[in-house]
C-alpha positions, 0 to 999 in steps of 0.5 A, spaced: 827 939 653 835 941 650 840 939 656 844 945 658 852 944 660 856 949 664 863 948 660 869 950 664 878 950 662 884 951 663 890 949 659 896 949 665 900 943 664 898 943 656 903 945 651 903 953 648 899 952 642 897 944 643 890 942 639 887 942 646 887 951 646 884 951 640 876 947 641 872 952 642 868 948 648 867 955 650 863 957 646 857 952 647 857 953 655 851 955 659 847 957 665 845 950 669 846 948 676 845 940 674 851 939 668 858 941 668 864 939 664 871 941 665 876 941 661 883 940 660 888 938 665 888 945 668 881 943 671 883 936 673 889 938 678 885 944 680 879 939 683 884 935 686 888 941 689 882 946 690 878 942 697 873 948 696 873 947 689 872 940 689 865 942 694 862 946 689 862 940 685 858 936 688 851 940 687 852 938 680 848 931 678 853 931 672 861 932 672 864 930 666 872 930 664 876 930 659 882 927 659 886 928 654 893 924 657 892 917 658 895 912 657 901 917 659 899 918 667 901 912 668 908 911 665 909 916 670 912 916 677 908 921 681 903 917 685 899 923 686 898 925 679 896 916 677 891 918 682 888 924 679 888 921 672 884 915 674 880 920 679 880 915 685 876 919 690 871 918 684 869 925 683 866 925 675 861 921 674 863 921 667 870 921 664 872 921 656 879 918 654 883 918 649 885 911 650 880 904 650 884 900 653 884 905 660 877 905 660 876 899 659 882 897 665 879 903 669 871 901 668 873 893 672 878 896 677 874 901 679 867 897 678 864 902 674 862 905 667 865 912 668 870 911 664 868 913 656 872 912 649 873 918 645 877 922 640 880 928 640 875 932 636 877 940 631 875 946 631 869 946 626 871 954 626 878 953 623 877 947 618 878 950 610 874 947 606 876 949 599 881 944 596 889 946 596 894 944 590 898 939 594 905 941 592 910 937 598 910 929 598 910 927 605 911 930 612 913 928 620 912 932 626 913 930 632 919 928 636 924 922 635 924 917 640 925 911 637 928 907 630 922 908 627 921 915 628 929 917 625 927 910 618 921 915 618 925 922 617 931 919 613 925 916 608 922 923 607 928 926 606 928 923 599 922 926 597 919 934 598 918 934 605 917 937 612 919 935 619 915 940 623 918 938 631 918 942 638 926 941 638 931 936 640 928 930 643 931 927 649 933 921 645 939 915 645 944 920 646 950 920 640 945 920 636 941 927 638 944 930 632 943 926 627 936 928 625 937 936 626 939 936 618 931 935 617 928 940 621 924 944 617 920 947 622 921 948 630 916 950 635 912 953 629 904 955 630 900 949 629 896 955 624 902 954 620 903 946 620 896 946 618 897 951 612 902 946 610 899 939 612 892 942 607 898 943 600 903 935 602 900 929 599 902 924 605 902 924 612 906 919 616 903 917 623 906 913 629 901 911 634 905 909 639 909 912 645 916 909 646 918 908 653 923 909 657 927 904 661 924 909 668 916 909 665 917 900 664 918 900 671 913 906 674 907 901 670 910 895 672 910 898 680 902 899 679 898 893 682 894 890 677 898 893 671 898 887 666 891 887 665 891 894 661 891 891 654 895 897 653 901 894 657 902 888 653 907 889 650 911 894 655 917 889 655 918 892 648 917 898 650 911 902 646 904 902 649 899 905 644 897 912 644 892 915 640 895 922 637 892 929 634 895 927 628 890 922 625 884 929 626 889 934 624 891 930 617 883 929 616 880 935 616 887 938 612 886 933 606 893 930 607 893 922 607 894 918 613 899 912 612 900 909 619 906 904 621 901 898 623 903 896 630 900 891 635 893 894 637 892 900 632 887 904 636 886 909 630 882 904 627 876 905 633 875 912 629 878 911 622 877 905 617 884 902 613 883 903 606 877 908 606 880 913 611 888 912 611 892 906 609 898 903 612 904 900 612 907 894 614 914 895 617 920 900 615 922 896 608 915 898 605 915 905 607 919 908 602 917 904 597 909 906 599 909 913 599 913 914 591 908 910 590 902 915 593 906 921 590 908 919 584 900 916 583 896 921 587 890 921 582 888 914 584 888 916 593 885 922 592 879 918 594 881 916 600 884 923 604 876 926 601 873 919 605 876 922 611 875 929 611 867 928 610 867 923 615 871 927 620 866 933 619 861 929 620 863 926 626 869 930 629 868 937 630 867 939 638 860 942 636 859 933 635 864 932 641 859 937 646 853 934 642 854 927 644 856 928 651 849 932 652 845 925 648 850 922 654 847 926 660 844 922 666 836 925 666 
């Protein structure tokens, strides 16, 4: 018997045109008085906020969520919101993250397995699957919050690029300005990125989050903090984040080229040298994406590898398919 599943969103608290608001969840929802699935982080506050709210769940045998923040909430110095992140009052019985090392750390703190791994899957609906010509070489979006991010940009520049950013990061102040000149793009659609992303060669990835000296010490003020594999490296200041990016560039058929860090976690999705490839440090990057361009015959292979895998894999019709495999009889 086909298991039906109840989906509700809300995206408060989510950028404007974020990955997020374009899954067609939606779509797959259901009468059913046993499952439900909320998604977004709109969802997750409202549960903690809403005391009737929180009431009317507990008719559900399954509640499910979907959080699409960690290992973000616990950089933070809301208390609260580390609370409802970890759901302490325990009121899923199943939560999909996009950080391992969290559901790992969660699962044995809280003595259970409620905490599951998962990917940010895309839109079946909004993938193109006729081949575009590839006319740029290479790509960033994102913010620019470290060295790594300003190599990254003065590398592209030297090659017909794109840097697509929301706007001015809050970054080491005197060199705020810097990276201005390369900005081809500010708060444009995701639509448009995508559009550019289907017709460039290479797309440069960071999996990281870089740390401010404030969210050190808000991880280091949580009681067993050193037991998340993702703060192993907290004193240098990065913890891993798994990104959009890696779906985004898949499903649009540019290659991946990942700056290699302590714990790429893109690898729980993708495969290095099959789905994308890496580079060791900044000395190599220039050098790594002329060769790509100046060679694209012999990498095509590559980004087609990722882009079946990702059709076959990660579309949300996947992700919602899988979560009703998971369902408790």
């Amino acid at each position: 018997m086909t298991k039906s599943l109840k989906i509700l969103t809300n995206f408060a608290g989510h950028y404007s045109d974020s990955l997020e608001r374009h899954y067609n969840f939606q779509d797959y929802s259901e009468d059913s008085d046993a499952n439900i699935f909320l998604n977004g982080l709109g969802t997750l506050m409202g549960v903690y906020d809403n005391e009737n709210f929180a009431n009317e769940l507990q008719k559900f045998k399954n509640k499910i969520h979907y959080n699409h923040e960690h290992p973000c909430a616990w950089t933070s110095n809301d208390v609260g919101y580390m609370r409802k992140s970890a759901d302490t009052k325990k009121i899923f019985n199943r939560i999909y993250t996009i950080c391992p090392y969290s559901a790992e750390w969660l699962n044995k703190v809280q003595g259970s397995e409620r905490f599951v791994p998962t990917y940010f899957p895309f839109n079946e609906n909004q993938i193109v699957h006729e081949k575009q010509e590839k006319i740029y070489d290479t790509i960033y979006w994102g913010g620019v919050h470290s060295d790594d991010h300003m190599h990254i940009l003065n590398t592209i520049s030297k090659f017909k690029h794109h840097f697509f950013t929301l706007g001015p990061a809050e970054w080491i102040k005197s060199q705020e300005q810097s990276y201005y000149k390369y900005i081809t793009h500010m708060n444009a659609a995701r639509s448009e990125m995508w559009d550019v992303l289907r017709k460039t060669k290479v797309n440069i990835l960071v999996n990281l989050l870089h740390l401010k000296e404030e969210q050190k010490t808000n991880i280091k003020n949580i009681g067993g903090w050193e037991k998340n594999k993702a703060f192993s490296h907290v004193d240098e200041g990065i913890v891993p984040q798994f990104k959009t990016r890696p779906i985004e560039s898949a499903v649009n058929r540019t290659l991946m080229l990942v700056k290699k860090d302590p714990w790429n976690v893109i690898e729980y999705w993708f495969k290095p040298d099959e789905h994308f490839l890496y580079y060791e440090n900044n000395d190599e990057l220039e050098e790594k994406v002329r060769n790509i361009c100046n060679n694209w015959g012999d990498y095509e292979h590559i980004v087609e590898s990722a882009f079946s895998h990702a059709l076959e894999n990660y579309t949300t019709k996947n992700f919602i398919d899988q979560m009703k495999e998971d369902l408790n009889e």
